[in-house]
C-alpha positions in Angstrom: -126.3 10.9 112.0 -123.6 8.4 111.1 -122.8 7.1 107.5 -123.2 3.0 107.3 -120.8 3.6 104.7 -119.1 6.7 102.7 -117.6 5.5 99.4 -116.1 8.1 96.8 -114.4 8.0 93.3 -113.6 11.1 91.1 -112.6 12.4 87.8 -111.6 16.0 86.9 -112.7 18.2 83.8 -109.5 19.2 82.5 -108.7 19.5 79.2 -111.6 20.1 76.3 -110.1 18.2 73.4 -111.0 19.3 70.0 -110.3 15.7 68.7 -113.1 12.7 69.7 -111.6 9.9 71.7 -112.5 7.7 69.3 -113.7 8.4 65.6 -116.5 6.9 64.4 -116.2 3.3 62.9 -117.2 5.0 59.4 -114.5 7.8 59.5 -111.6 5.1 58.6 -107.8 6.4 58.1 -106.7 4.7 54.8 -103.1 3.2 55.4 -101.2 1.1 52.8 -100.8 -2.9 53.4 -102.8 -4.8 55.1 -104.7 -3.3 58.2 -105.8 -0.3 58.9 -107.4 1.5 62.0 -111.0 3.2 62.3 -109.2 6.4 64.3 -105.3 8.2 63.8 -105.4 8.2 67.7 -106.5 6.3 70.4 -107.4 9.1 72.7 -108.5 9.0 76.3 -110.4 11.9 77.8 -108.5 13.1 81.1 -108.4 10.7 83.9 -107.4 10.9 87.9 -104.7 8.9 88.6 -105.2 5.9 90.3 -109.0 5.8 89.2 -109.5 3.4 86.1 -111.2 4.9 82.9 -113.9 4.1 80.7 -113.6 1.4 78.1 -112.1 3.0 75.3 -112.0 1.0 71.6 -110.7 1.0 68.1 -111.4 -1.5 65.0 -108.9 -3.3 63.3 -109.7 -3.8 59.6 -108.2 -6.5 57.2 -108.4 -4.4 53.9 -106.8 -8.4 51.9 -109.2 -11.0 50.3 -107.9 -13.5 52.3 -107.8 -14.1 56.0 -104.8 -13.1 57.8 -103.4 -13.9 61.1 -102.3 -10.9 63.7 -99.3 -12.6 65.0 -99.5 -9.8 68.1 -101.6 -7.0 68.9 -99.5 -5.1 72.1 -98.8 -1.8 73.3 -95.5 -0.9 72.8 -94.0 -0.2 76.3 -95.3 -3.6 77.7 -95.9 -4.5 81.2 -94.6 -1.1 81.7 -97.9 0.6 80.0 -100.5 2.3 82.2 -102.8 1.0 79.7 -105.0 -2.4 79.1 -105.9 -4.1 76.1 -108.9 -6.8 75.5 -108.7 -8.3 72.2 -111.7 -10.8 70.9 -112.5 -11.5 74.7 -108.9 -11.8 75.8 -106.9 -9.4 78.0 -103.2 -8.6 78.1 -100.9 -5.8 76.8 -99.9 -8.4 74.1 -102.3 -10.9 72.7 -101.3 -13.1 69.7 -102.3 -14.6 66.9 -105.5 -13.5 66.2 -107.5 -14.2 62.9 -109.1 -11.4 61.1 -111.1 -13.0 58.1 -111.7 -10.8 54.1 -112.3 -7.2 54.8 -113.6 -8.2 58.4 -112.6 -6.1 61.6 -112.4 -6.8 65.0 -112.4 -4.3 67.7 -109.8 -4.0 70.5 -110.8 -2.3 73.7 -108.5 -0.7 76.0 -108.8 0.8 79.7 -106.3 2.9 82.1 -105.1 3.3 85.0 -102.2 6.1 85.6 -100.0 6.0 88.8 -99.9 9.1 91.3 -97.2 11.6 90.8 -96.2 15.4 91.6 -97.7 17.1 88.9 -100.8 19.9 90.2 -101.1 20.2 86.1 -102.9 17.9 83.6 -100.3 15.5 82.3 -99.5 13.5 79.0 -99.8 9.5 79.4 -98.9 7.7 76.1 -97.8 4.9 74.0 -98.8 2.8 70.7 -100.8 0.1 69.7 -99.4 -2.1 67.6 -100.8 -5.2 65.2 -98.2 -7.0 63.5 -98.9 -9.0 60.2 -96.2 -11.3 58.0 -93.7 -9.3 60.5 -95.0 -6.1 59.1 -96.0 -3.4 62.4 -99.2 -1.4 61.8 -99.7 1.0 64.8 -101.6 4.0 66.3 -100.7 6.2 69.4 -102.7 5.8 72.7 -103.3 9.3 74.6 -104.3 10.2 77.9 -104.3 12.9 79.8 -103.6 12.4 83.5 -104.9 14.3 86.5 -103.5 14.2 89.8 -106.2 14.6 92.8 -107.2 14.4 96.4 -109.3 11.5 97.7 -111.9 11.4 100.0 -112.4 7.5 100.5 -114.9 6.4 103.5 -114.1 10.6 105.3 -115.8 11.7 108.6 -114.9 15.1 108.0 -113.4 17.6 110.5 -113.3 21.3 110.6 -110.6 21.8 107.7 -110.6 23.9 104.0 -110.0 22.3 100.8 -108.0 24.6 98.3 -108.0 24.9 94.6 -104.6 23.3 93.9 -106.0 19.8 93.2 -109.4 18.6 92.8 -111.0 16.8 95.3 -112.8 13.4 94.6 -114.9 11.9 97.1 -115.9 7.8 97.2 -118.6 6.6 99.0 -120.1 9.7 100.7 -118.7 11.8 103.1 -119.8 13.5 106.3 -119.0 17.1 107.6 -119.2 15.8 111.6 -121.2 17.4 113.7 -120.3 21.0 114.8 -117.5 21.2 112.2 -117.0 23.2 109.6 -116.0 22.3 106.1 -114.6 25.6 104.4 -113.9 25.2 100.0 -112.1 27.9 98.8 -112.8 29.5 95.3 -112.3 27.5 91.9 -112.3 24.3 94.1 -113.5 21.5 91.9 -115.7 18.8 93.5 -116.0 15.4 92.1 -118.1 12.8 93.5 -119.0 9.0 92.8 -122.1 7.6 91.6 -124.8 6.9 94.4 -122.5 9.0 96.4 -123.6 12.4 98.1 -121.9 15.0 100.5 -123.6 15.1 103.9 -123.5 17.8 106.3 -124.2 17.6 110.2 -122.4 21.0 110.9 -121.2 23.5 108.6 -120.2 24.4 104.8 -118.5 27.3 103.6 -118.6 27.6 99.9 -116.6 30.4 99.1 -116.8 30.7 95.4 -116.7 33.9 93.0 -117.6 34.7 89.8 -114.3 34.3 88.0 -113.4 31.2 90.6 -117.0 29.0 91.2 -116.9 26.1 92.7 -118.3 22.9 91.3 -120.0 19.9 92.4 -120.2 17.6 89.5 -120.1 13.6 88.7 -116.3 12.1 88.5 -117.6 10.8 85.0 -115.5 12.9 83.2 -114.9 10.7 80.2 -117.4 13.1 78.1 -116.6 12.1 75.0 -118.2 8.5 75.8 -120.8 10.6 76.7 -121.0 12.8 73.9 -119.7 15.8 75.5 -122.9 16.4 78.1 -123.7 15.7 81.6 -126.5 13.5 82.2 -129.2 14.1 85.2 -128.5 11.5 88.0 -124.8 10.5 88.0 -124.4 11.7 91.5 -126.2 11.7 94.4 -126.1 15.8 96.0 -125.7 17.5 99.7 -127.5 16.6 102.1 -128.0 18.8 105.6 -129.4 17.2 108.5 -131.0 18.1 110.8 -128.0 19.0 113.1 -126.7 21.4 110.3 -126.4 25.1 111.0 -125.3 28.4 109.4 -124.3 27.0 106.2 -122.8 29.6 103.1 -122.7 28.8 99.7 -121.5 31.3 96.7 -120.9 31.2 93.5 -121.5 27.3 93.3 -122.5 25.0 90.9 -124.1 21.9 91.5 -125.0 19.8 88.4 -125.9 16.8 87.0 -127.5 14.9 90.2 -130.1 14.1 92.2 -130.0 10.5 92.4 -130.9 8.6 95.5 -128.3 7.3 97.7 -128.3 4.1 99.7 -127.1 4.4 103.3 -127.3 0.9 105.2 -130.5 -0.3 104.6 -132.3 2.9 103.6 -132.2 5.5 100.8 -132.1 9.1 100.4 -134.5 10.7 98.7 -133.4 11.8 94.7 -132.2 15.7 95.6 -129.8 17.9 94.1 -130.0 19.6 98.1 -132.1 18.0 100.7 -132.4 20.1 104.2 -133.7 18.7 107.2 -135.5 21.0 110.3 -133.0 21.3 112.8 -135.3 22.6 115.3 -132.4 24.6 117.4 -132.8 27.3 114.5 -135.5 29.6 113.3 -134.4 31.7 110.6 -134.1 31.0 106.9 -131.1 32.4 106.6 -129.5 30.2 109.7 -129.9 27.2 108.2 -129.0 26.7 104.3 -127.9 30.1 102.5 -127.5 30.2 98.7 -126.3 33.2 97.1 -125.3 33.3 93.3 -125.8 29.8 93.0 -127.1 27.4 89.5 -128.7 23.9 90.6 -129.1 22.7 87.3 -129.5 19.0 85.7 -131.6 17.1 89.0 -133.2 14.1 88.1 -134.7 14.0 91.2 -135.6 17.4 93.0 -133.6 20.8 93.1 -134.3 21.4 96.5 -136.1 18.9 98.7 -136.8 20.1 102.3 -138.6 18.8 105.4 -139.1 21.8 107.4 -135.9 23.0 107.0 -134.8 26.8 107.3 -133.5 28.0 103.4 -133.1 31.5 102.0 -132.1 32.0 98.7 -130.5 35.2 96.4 -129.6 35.6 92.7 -129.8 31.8 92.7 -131.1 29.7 89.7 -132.4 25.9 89.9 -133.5 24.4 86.6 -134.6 21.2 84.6 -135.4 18.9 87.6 -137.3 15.5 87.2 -139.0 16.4 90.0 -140.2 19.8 91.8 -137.3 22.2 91.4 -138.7 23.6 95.6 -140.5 20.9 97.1 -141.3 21.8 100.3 -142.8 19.5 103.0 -143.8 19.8 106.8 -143.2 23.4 106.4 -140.5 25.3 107.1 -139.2 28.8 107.2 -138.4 29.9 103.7 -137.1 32.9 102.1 -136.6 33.5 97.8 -134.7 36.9 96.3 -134.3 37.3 92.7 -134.3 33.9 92.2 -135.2 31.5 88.9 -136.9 28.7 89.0 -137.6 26.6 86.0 -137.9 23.2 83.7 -139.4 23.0 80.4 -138.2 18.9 80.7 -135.8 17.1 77.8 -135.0 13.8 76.7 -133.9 12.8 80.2 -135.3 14.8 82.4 -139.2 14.1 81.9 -141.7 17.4 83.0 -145.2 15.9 82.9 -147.0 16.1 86.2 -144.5 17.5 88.9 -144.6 21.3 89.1 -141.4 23.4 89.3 -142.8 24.8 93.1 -145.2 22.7 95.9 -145.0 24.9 99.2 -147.0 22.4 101.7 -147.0 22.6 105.7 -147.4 19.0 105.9 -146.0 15.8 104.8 -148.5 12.7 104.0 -147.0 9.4 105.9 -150.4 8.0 104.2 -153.6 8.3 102.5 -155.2 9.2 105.7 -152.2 10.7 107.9 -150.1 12.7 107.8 -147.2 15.4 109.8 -148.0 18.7 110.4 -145.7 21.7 110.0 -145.6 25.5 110.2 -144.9 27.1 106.8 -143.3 30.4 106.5 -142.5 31.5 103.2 -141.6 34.6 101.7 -140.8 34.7 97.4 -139.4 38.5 96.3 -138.7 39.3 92.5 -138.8 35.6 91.7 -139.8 33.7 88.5 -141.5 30.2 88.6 -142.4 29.0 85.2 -142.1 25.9 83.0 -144.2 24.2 80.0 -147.0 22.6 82.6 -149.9 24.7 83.2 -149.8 25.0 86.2 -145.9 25.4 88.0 -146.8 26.1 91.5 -148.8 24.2 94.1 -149.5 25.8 98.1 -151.5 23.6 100.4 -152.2 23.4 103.9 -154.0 20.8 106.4 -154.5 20.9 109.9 -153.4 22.9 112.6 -150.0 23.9 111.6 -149.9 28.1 110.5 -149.4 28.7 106.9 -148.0 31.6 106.0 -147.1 32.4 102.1 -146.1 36.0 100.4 -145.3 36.3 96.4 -144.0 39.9 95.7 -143.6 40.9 92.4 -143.2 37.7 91.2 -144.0 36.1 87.6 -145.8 32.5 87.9 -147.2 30.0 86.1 -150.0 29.0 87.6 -154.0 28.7 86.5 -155.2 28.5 90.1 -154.4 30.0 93.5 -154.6 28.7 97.0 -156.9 31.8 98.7 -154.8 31.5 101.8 -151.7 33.1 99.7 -151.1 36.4 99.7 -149.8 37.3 95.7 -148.6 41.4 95.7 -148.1 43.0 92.3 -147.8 39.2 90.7 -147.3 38.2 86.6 -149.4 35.8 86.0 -149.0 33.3 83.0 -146.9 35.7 81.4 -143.9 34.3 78.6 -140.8 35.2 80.6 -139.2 35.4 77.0 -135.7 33.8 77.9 -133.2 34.1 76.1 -132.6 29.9 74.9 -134.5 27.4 77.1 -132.8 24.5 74.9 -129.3 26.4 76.1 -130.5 27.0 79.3 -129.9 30.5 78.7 -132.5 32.0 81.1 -131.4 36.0 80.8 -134.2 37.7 80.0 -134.5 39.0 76.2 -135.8 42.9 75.5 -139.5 43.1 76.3 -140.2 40.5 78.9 -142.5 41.4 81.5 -140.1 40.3 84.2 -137.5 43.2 82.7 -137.8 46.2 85.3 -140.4 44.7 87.1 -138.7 43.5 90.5 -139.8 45.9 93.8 -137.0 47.2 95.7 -134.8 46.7 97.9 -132.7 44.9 95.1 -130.0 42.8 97.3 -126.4 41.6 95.6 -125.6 41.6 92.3 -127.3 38.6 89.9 -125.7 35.7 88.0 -124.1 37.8 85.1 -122.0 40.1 88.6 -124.3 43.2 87.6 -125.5 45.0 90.6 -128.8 47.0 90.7 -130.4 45.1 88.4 -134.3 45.7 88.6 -135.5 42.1 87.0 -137.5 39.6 88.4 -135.6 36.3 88.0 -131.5 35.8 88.7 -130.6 37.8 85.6 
């Protein structure tokens, strides 16, 4: 498979600032004279060079009874700035004489764009605003935080490893070629463009621990015009075809994505992962293998799959618009310890798609459809969410179906007779720990506390090793 096009931007989460980028209008610093500004500092969250920022603004207030005329509004180093300014609708880094009527304001909206250099460390980017009135200066500073970075702009990708030195930010998808191997070493940050995903024809390595995970995030990293949270959907997510083989990934974090992804005239499917059969393999473990891993934030599905070969340990997936496993046209499937849930939120809507369908066929139409074989094996695993029922297992036609739950907790009201449930929970409150937190350790007294069947394989999200819980904590 060939991208029609692979087109990547990125931003990196570096510094948490204490201070908002820009106070609210109503929190106004009192100055004496004749202006004053709605913030002390005009503060931009971090930014990757080269990569232009979010609008940032500011409101200029005339505190007179009369109308006054800005003579200039500039930054202070000039054509030399790294920053922009739009004033009333016009753009420069010096815009001049501009009326500001009685205890009016006007706001001024300002963008930037910081030039490449050797720093590996976040860096300080400033100068001042300045409105001058009857040859009296009025100014603020104007903060940002640069962040030098790796592109990945249009990439077919060869066997190589990225490091943890400098972020990596990929524009327009990118493509691990066939039979290569992408290796990402631990604390390796990920950044990756709207309507942009990571595709894989041969092989990733994700080699993350849990002092050093790696992350797979959107390169919207302006949070405070965000309000300091991620939002479902910025990003597109990985995709494995079905060429893709013997693929690792610990300790990873993939959040805030899911969206679909245009590629020539088609679109992927919205998927945190999606995994294609590659019919050359037959065990779950050969194909996709998550271990310690949180898929978290999908506004599409956690895992998507279309026969494809996944096993998963210690691994949670949560708050998905759409099933957090949906499995279609079978597959070979195998679940350890693992978490899967969504209560839904304000952007992530939970109303009629359950957190698990296991199906060995995939409808093409009302009347036909592809069948699969379905093998599928879920140990020690929790499936639950605020719909009554969370899982779904269907079969049609010829294709074998073949489904084990062990020791597992579920939320589910009915049961396909053709699955085989051993020593199941059924409709039992998990009792976790925060579910608006996504906090999903278990508190004293659940039912899924002790209640896991041995063998107990690797240690669970919080590192502890021989835990006996159903669930990844």
């Amino acid at each position: 498979m060939r991208l029609f096009s692979l087109f990547w931007i990125a931003f990196f989460t570096a510094l948490t600032l204490s201070s908002s980028s820009c106070r609210k209008d109503a929190d106004v610093i009192r100055q004496s004279g004749t202006l004053r500004f709605s913030a002390d500092t005009l503060l931009f969250d971090t930014v990757f060079v080269s990569a232009g920022s979010t609008t940032y603004k500011i409101k200029i207030y005339n505190t007179l009874n009369k109308t006054v005329t800005l003579s200039s509004v500039r930054l202070e180093k000039g054509s030399a700035s790294s920053f922009s300014l739009n004033v009333n609708g016009i753009s420069g880094r010096d815009v001049a004489n501009q009326e500001l009527a009685p205890h009016d304001s006007m706001y001024v909206y300002s963008t930037v764009t910081i030039d490449p250099n050797s720093s590996l460390s976040p860096f300080i980017v400033d100068d001042r605003l300045i409105a001058t009135v009857n040859g009296a200066d009025y100014s603020v500073p104007v903060i940002a935080y640069g962040q030098n970075a790796r592109y990945i702009f249009d990439s077919v990708l060869q066997t190589q490893t990225w490091d943890n030195v400098l972020p990596y930010v990929i524009i327009n998808n990118a493509l691990v070629d066939k039979n290569q191997t992408l290796t990402i070493d631990a604390g390796c940050r990920v950044y990756v463009h709207p309507n942009s995903r990571l595709f894989v024809e041969g092989t990733l390595l994700v080699n993350g621990t849990k002092t050093d995970s790696v992350v797979f995030q959107t390169d919207r990293i302006d949070r405070s015009y965000f309000g300091y949270r991620g939002y479902p959907g910025e990003w597109g997510g990985l995709y494995f075809t079905e060429n893709s083989k013997g693929n690792k990934l610990k300790w990873t974090v993939i959040k805030d994505c899911g969206n679909s992804t245009r590629i020539g005239q088609g679109m992927v499917q919205p998927a945190a992962i999606q995994v294609d059969n590659n019919p050359g393999i037959f065990n779950a473990a050969d194909g996709v293998h998550l271990e310690n891993c949180v898929v978290e934030n999908s506004i599409g599905y956690g895992l998507l799959s279309f026969g494809g070969k996944v096993s998963m340990l210690n691994t949670l997936i949560n708050t998905c618009g759409q099933q957090n496993v949906g499995v279609f046209q079978g597959g070979n499937f195998e679940f350890n310890q693992c978490t899967f849930v969504t209560y839904g939120t304000r952007l992530v809507s939970h109303v009629d798609a359950p957190v698990m369908s296991l199906l060995n066929y995939l409808d093409t139409s009302q009347t036909s459809y592809i069948p699969g074989n379905l093998k599928a094996v879920l140990r020690n695993c929790i499936i639950y969410g605020s719909l009554e029922e969370e899982l779904v297992c269907n079969s049609k036609g010829p294709g074998s179906f073949d489904i084990l739950f062990d020791h597992c907790l579920i939320k589910a009201k009915t049961a396909n007779g053709s699955v085989v449930f051993s020593e199941c929970k059924f409709n039992e409150d998990p009792m976790f720990e925060d579910t608006d937190k996504w906090n999903y350790r278990l508190k004293a007294g659940s039912p899924a506390r002790n209640a896991g069947a041995p063998p107990f394989f690797g240690t669970n999200l919080d590192d502890i090793g021989g835990s006996q819980n159903m669930g990844a904590y």
